[in-house]
Each structure stands twice: as structure tokens, then as C-alpha cells.
Residue frames as qw, qx, qy, qz and C-alpha x, y, z in Angstrom:
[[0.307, -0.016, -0.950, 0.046, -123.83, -62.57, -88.07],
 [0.639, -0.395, -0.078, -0.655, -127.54, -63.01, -86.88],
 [0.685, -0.370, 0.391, -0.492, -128.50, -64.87, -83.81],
 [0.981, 0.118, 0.109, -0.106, -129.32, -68.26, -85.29],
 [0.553, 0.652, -0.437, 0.280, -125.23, -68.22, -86.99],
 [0.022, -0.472, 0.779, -0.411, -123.70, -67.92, -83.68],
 [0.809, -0.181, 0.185, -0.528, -125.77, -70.42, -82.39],
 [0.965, 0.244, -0.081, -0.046, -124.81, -72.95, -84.39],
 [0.129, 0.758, -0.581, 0.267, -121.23, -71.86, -83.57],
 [0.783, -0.293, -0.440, 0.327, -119.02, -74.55, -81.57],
 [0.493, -0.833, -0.094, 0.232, -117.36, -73.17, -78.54],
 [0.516, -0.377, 0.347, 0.686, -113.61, -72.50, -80.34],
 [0.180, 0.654, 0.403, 0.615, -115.34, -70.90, -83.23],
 [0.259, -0.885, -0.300, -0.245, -117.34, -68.47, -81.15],
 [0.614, -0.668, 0.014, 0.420, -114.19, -67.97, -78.51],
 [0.337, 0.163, 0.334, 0.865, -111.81, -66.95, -81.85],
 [0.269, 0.658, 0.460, 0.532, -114.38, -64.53, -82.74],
 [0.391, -0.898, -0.201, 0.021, -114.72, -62.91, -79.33],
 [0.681, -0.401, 0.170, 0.589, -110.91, -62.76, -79.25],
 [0.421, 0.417, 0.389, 0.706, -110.70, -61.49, -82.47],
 [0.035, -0.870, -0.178, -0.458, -112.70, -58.75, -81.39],
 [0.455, -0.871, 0.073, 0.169, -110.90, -57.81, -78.51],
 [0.699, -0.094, 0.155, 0.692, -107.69, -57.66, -80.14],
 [0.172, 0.669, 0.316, 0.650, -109.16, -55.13, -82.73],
 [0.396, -0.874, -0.270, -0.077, -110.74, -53.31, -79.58],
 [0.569, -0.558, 0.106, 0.594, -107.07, -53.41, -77.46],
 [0.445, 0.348, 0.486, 0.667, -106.07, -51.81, -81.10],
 [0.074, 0.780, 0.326, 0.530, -108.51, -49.40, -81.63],
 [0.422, -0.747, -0.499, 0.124, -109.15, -48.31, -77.84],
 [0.457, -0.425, -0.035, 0.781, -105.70, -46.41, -76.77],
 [0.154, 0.295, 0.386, 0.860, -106.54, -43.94, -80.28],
 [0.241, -0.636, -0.475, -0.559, -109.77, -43.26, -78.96],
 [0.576, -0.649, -0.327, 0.374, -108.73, -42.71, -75.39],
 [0.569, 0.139, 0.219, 0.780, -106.67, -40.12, -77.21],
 [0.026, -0.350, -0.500, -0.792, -108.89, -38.79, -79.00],
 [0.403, -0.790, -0.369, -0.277, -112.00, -38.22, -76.48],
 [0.531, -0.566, -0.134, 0.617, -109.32, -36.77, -73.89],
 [0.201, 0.233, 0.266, 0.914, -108.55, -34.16, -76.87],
 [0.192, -0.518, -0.377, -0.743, -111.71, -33.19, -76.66],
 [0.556, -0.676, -0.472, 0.103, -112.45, -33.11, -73.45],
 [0.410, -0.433, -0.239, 0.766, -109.46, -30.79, -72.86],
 [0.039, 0.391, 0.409, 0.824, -110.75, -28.43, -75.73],
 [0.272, -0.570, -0.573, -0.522, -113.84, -28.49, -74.51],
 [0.537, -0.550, -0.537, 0.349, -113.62, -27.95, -70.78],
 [0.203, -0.453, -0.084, 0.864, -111.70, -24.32, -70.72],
 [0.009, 0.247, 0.636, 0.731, -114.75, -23.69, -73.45],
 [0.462, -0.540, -0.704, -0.012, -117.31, -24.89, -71.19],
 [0.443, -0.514, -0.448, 0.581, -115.97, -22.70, -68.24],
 [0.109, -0.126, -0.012, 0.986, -115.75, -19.57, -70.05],
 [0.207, -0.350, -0.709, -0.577, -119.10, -20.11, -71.32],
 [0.433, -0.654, -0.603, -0.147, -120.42, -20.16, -68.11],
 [0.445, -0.404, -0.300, 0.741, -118.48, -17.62, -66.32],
 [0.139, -0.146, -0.335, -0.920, -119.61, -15.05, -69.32],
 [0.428, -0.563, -0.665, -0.241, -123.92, -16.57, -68.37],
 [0.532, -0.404, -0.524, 0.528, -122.72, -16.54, -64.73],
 [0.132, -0.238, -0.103, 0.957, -122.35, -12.65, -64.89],
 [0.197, -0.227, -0.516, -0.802, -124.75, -11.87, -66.92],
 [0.551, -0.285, -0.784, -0.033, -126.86, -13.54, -64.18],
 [0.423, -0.391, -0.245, 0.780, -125.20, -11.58, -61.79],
 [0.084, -0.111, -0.157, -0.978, -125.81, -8.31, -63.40],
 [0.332, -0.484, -0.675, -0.447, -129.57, -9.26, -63.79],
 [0.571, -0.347, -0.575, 0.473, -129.60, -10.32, -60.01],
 [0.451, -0.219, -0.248, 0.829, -128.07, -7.24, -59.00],
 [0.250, -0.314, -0.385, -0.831, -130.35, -4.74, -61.34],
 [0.452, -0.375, -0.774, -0.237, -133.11, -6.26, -59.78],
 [0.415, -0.664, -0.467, 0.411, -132.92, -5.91, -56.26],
 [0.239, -0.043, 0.143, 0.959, -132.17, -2.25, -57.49],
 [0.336, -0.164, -0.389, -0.842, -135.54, -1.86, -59.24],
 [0.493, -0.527, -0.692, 0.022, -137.41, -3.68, -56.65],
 [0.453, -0.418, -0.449, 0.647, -136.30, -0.93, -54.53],
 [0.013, 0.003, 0.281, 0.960, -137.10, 1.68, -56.55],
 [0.391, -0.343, -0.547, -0.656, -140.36, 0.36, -57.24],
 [0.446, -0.401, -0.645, 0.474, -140.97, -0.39, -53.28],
 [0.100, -0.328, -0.164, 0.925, -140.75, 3.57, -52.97],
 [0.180, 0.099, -0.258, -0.944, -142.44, 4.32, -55.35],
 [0.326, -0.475, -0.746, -0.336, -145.84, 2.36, -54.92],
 [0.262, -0.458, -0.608, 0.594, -145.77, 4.11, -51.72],
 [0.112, -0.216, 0.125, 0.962, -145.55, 7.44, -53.41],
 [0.288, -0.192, -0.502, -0.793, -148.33, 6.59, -55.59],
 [0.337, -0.593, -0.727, 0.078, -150.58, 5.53, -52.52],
 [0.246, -0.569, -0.330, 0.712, -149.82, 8.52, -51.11],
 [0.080, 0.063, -0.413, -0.905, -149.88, 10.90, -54.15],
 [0.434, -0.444, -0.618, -0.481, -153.86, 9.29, -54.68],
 [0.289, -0.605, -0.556, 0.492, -154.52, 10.24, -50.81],
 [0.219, -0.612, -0.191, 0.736, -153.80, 13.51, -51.51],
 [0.059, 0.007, -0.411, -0.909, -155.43, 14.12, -54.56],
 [0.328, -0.409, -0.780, -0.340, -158.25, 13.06, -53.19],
 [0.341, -0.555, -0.423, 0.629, -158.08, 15.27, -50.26],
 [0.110, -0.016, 0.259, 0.960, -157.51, 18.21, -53.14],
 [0.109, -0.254, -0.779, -0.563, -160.36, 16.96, -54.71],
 [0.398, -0.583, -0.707, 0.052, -162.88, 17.12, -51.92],
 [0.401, -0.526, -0.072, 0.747, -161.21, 19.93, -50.38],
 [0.130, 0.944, 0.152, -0.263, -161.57, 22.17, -53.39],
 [0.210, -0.790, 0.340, 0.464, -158.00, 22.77, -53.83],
 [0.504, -0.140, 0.599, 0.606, -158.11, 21.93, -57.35],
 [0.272, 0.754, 0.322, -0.504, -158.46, 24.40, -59.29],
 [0.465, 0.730, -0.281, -0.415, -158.97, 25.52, -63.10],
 [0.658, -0.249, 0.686, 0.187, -158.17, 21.89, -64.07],
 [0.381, 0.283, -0.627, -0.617, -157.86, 20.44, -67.25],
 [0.879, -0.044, 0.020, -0.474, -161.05, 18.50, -67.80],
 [0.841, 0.297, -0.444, -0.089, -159.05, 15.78, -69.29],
 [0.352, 0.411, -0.676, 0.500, -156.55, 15.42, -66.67],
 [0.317, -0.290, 0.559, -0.709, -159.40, 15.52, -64.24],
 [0.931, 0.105, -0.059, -0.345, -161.51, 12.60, -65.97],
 [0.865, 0.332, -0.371, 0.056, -158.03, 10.66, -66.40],
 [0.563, -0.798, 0.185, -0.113, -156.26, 10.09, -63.33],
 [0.316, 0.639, -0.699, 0.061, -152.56, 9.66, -63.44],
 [0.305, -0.496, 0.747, -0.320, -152.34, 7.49, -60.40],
 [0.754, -0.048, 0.625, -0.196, -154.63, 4.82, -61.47],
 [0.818, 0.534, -0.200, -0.070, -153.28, 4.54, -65.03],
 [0.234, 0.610, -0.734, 0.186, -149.71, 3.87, -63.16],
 [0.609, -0.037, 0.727, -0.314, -151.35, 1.00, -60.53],
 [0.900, 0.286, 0.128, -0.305, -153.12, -0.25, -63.49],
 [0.534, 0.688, -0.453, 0.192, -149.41, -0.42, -65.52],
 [0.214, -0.638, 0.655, -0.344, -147.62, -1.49, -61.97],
 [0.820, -0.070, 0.393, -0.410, -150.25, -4.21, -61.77],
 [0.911, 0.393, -0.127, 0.013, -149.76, -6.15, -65.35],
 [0.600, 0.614, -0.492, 0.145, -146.20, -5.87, -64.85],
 [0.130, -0.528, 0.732, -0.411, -145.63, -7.19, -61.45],
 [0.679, -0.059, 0.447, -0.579, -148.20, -9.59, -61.55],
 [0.874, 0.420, 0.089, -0.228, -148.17, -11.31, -65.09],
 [0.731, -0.035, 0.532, 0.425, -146.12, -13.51, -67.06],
 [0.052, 0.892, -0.084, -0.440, -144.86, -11.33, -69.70],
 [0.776, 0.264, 0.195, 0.539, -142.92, -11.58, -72.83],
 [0.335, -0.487, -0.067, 0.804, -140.10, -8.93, -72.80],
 [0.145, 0.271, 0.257, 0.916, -141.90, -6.92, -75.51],
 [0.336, -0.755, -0.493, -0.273, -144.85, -6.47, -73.53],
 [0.571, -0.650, -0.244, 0.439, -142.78, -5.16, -70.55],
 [0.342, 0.045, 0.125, 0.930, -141.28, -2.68, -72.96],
 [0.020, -0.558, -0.602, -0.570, -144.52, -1.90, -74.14],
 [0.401, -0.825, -0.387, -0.097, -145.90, -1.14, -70.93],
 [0.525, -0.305, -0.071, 0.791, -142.55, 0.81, -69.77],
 [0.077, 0.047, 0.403, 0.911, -142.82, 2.81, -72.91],
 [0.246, -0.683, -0.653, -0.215, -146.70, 3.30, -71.65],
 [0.505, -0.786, -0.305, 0.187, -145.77, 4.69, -68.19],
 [0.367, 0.172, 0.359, 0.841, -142.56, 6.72, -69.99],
 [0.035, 0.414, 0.478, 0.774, -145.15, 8.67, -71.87],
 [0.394, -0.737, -0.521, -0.171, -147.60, 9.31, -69.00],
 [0.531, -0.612, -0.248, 0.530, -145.20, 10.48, -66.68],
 [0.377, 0.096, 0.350, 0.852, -143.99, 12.92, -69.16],
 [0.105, 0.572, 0.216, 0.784, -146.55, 14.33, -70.07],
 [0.546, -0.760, -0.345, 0.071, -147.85, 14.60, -66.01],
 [0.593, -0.176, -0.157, 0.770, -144.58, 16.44, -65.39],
 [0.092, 0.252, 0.139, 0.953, -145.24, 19.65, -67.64],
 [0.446, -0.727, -0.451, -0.263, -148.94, 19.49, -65.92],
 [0.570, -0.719, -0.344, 0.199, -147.45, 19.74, -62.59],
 [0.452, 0.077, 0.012, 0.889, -144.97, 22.31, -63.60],
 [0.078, -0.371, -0.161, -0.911, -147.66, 24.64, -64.78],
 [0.521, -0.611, -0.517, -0.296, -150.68, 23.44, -61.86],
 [0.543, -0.430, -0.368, 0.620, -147.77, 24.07, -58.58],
 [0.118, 0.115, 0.056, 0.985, -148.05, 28.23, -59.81],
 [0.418, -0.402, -0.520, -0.627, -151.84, 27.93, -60.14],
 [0.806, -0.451, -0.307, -0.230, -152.61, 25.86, -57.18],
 [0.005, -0.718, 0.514, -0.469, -150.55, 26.45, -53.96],
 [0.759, -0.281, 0.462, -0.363, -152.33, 24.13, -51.90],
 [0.831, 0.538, -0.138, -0.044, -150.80, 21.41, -54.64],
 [0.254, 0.807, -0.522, 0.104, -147.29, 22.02, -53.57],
 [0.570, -0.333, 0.734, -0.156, -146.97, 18.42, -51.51],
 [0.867, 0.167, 0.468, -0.040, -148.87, 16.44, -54.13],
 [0.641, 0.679, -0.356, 0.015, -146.29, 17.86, -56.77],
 [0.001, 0.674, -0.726, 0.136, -143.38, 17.67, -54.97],
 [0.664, -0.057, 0.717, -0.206, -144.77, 13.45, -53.97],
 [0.776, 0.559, 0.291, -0.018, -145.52, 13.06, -57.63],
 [0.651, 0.622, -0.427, -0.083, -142.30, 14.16, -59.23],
 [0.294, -0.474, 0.822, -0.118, -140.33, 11.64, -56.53],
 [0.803, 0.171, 0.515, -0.245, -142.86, 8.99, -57.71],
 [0.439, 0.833, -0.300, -0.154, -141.46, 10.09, -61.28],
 [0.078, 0.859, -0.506, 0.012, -138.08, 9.59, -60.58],
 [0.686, -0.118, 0.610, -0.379, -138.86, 6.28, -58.95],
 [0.659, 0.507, 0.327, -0.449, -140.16, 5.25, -61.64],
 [0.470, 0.781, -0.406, -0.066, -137.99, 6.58, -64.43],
 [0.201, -0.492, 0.846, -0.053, -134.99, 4.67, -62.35],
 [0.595, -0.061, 0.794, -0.110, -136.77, 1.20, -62.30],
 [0.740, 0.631, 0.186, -0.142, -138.33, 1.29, -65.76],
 [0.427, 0.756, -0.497, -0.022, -134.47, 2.27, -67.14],
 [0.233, -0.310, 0.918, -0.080, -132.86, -0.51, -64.71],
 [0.773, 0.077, 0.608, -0.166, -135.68, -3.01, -66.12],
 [0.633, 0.734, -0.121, -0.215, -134.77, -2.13, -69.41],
 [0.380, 0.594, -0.706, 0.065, -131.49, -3.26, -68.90],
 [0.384, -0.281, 0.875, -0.093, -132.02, -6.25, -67.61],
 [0.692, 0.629, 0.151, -0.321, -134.29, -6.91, -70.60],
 [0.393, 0.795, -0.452, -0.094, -131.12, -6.18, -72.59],
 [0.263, -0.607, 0.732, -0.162, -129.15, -8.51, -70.68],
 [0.709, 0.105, 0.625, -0.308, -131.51, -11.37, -70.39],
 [0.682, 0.679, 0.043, -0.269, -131.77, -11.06, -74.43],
 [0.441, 0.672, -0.593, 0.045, -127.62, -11.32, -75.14],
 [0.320, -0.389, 0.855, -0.123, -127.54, -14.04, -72.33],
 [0.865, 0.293, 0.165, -0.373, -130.10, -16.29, -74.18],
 [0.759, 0.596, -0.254, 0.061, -127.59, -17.27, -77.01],
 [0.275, 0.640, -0.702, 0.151, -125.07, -18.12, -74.56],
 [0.645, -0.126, 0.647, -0.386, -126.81, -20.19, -72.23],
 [0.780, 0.442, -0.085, -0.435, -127.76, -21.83, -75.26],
 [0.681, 0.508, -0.509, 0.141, -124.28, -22.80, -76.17],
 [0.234, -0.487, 0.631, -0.558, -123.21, -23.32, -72.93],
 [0.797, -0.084, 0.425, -0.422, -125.85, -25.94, -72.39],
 [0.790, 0.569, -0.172, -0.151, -124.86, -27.39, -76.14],
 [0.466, 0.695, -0.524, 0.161, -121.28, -27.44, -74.89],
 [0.449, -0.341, 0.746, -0.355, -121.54, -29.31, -71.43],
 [0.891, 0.124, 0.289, -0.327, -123.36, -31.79, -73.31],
 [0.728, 0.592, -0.345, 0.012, -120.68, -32.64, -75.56],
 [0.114, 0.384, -0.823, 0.404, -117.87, -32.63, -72.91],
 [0.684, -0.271, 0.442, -0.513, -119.88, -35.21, -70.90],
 [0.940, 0.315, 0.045, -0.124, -120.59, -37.16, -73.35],
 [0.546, 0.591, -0.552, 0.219, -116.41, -37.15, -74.41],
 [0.096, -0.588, 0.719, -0.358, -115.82, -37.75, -70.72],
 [0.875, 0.022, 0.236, -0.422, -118.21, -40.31, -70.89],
 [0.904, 0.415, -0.032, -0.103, -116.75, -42.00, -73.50],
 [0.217, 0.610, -0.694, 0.315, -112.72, -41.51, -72.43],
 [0.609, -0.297, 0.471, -0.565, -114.11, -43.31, -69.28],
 [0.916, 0.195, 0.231, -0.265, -115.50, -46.21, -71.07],
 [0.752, 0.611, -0.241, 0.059, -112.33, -46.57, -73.03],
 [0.167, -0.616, 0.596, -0.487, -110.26, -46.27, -70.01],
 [0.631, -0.256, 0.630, -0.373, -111.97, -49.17, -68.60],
 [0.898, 0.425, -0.050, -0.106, -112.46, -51.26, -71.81],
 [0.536, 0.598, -0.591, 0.076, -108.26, -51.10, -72.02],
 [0.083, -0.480, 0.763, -0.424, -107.73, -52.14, -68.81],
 [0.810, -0.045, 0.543, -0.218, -110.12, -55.30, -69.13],
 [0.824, 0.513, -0.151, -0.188, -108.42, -56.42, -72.29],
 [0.186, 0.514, -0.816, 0.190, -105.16, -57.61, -71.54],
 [0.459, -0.144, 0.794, -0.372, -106.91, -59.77, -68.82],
 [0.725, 0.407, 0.057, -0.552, -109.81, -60.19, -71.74],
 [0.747, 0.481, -0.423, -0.178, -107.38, -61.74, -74.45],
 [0.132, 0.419, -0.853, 0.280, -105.09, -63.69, -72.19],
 [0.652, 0.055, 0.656, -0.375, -108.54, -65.61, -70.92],
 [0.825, 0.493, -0.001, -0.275, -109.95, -66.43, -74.28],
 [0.580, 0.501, -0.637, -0.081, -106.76, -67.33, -75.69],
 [0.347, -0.366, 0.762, -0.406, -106.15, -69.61, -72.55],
 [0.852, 0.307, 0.254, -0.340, -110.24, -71.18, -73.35],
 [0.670, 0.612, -0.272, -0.321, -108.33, -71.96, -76.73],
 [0.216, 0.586, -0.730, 0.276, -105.19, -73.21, -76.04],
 [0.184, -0.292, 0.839, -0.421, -106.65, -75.52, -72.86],
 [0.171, -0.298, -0.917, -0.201, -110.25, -76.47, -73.53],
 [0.375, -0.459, -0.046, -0.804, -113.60, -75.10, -72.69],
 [0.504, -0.390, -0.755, 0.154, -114.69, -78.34, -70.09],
 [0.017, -0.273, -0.520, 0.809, -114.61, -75.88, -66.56],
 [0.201, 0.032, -0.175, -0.963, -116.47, -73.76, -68.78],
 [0.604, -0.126, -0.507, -0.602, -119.24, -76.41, -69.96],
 [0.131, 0.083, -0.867, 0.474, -119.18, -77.98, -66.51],
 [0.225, 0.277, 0.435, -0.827, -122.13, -75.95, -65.19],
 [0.572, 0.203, -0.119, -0.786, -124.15, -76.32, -68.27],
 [0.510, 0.088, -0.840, -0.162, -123.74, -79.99, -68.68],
 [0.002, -0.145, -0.807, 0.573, -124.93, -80.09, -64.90],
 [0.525, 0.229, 0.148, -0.806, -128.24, -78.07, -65.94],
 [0.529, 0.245, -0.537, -0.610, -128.60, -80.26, -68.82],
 [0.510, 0.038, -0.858, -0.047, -128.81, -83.28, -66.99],
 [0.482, -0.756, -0.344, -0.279, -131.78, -81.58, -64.47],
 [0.541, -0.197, -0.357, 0.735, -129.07, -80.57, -61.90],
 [0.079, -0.956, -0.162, 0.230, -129.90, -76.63, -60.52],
 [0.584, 0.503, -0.105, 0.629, -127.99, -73.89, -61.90],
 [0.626, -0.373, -0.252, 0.637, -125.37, -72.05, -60.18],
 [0.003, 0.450, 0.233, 0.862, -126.75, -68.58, -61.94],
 [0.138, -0.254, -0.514, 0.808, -127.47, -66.50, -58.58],
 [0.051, 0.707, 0.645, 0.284, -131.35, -65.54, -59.00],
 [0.012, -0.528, -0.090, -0.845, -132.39, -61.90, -58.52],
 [0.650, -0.542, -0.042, -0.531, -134.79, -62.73, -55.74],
 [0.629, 0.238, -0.691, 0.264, -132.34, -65.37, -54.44],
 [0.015, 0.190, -0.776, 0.602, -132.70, -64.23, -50.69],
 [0.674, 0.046, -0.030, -0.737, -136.66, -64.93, -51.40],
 [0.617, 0.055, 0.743, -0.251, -138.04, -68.34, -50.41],
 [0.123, -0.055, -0.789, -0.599, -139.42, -70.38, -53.50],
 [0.702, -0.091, -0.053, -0.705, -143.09, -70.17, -54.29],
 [0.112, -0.155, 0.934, -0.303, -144.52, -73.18, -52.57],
 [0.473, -0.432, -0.478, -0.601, -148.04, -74.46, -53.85],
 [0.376, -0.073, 0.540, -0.750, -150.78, -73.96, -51.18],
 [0.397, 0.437, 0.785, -0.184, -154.31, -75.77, -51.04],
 [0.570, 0.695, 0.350, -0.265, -156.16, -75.04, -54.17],
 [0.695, 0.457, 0.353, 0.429, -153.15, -75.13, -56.48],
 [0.162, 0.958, -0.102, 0.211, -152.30, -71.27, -56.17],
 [0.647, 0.168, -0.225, 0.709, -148.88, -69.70, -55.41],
 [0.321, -0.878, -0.315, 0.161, -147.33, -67.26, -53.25]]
């Protein structure tokens, strides 16, 4: 029924129809209060495990973290201190019979350069492997160097022993970021659902709510209307017969505690 239809309605037409629908409604409502309370109880001890599984996973991360922040805390020191004292070698002589390459390619600033991107940038988690599995391979092969340069080079025996702790450092935070990589990757797909599943139970408690309160205005709902029927609509058309005959209505304005506009000199309002 379009706009113009009910219009034309008289007032015991249009009051049957509204009744009519609330009977159907007092009908339907109590099934669907049922029904969205099923699902709300489904869905809640769904919801919670969902997020107590994230919740750890969160936790683990968390916890990794402030691990490998500590790790890596030591170890930037190490590597300030490891590039003091190869530069003390350096000047000093006390490297000897180097390998060219190793002496044109300095470990310490290929691991700042590798510390930098990854503490600094925004990252996707294969780049942060990438560059793990960069700084992996360097330390490696620096290790067997400084195995065979601490026999060669005595004066050496601090900046090895500072360079394999920097190692180790290293190795720890690069294997604890890896697993939180790992984590972060299997928690994706539950947050996911998790987020998929609070939205549903809301939306049921939403709607148990609304049906809850729909039953309890129908009894009062159909026992007016059928009243309207049964006595007459006059109270009802009281107020509009007053408008109709230029009287003020008794519809409480929004701005109501707000003076009326009052014309001023030149015809304007305020």
C-alpha cells in the first residue's frame, strides 16, 4: 500500500490495519525472541574462545618482543663497540694479512645498514625475513673469519670475542623475530573470524533486544487500537480538528525553549 492508499484511508480502516499488524507481530515476535537468543547463546562461548585463542597469540607476540628488543639493545652496543675497535686495529696496524675483501666490506656497517631498515621501516613480513636471512648469512660467514683471524692476529682477541657476543645477540633476536612473524601470520585468520563473529552476536543481541521490547509494547499496543475501535477516534481527532480550525498545535517543537522569530525593522528575522 503506497502513501497516497493510506491516505485516503478513514481512521477505522487505517486503525484495523495497524492492529492487524500487531497481532501478526505479538505472533511472530516470541519465535524470534527464541530464535535470536539461540544464537546469541551459540555464538557467545564462540566469540570468547575466539578471542582468548587472538588474546594469546597477542600475548606470545608481546612477550617475544620485549625479548628481542633486549637482545637487540645489547647488541647495537656490541656493534658500536666492535666498529671502535676495528678501527683502532685498523689505524693501529693490528690487522694483519687480511682478506682484501673482508677489508673493503665491513661487517659492522652491513649489520647497522640491516638494523636500520628493520627498525626503522614499515615492512611487510617477507621483507623482514629477507633481511634476517641477509644478516643470517653475514654473520656466518664472519664467524669462520674470526675463527681463523683470532690465531693470526693476537691483538684481535677483544674484537673477536665482542663480535661473536654481537653474533649471538643477534642470532637470538632474528630467531625470536621469526617467531613472532610466525605467530602474527596464524593469528591473522583468527582475528579475522573473531571480528566476523562479534559482529554477528551483536547484531543477534541487537535484534533479541528489539523483540524483547516490541513484545512488551504489544499487549498495551493491541488493547489501545482495539479500544480506538470499539469507542471512537474523537480524543484522538480533537487536536487536529483544533489545528484545522487555525488553533496552535500541541506537537512540542524541537526548539520549543527558543523564543519565536520576531520580525525586526527591514522585514528580516532572527
Amino acid at each position: 500500500m503506497n502513501l497516497t492508499d493510506l491516505i485516503a484511508l478513514g481512521p477505522e480502516e487505517f486503525a484495523s490495519i495497524i492492529l492487524e499488524r500487531r497481532k501478526v507481530l505479538a505472533v511472530a515476535l516470541p519465535d524470534i525472541e527464541t530464535r535470536m537468543s539461540e544464537d546469541a547463546d551459540t555464538l557467545a562461548p564462540e566469540v570468547e574462545k575466539l578471542r582468548l585463542a587472538r588474546d594469546a597469540g597477542l600475548n606470545r607476540v608481546a612477550e617475544l618482543k620485549s625479548q628481542r628488543n633486549e637482545s637487540q639493545k645489547e647488541a647495537r652496543e656490541l656493534l658500536q663497540q666492535t666498529r671502535t675497535l676495528r678501527n683502532q686495529l685498523e689505524e693501529s696496524g693490528g690487522l694483519k694479512n687480511l682478506d682484501p675483501k673482508w677489508a673493503k666490506e665491513k661487517l659492522e656497517e652491513a649489520l647497522e645498514e640491516i638494523e636500520d631498515k628493520i627498525g626503522k621501516h614499515a615492512l611487510s613480513l617477507t621483507d623482514e625475513r629477507r633481511l634476517i636471512a641477509e644478516r643470517k648469512s653475514l654473520l656466518q660467514k664472519n664467524e669462520a673469519w674470526l675463527d681463523k683471524r683470532r690465531n693470526e692476529n693476537p691483538e684481535m682477541a677483544t674484537y673477536v670475542e665482542s663480535s661473536r657476543k654481537m653474533h649471538k645477540l643477534f642470532s637470538n633476536a632474528d630467531k625470536l623475530h621469526l617467531e613472532m612473524i610466525s605467530i602474527v601470520e596464524k593469528n591473522e585468520p583468527i582475528h579475522a573470524e573473531f571480528m566476523e563473529k562479534r559482529g554477528e552476536l551483536r547484531n543477534s543481541i541487537r535484534q533479541l533486544e528489539r523483540a524483547r521490547s516490541l513484545i512488551k509494547q504489544s499487549e498495551s499496543a493491541i488493547s489501545f487500537w482495539e479500544s480506538r475501535i470499539n469507542d471512537g477516534f474523537e480524543n484522538l481527532l480533537t487536536a487536529a480538528s483544533k489545528v484545522a480550525n487555525g488553533g496552535k498545535s500541541s506537537v512540542l517543537r524541537r526548539n520549543a525553549d527558543l523564543p519565536v522569530a520576531t520580525k525586526q525593522q527591514g522585514g528580516e528575522e532572527e
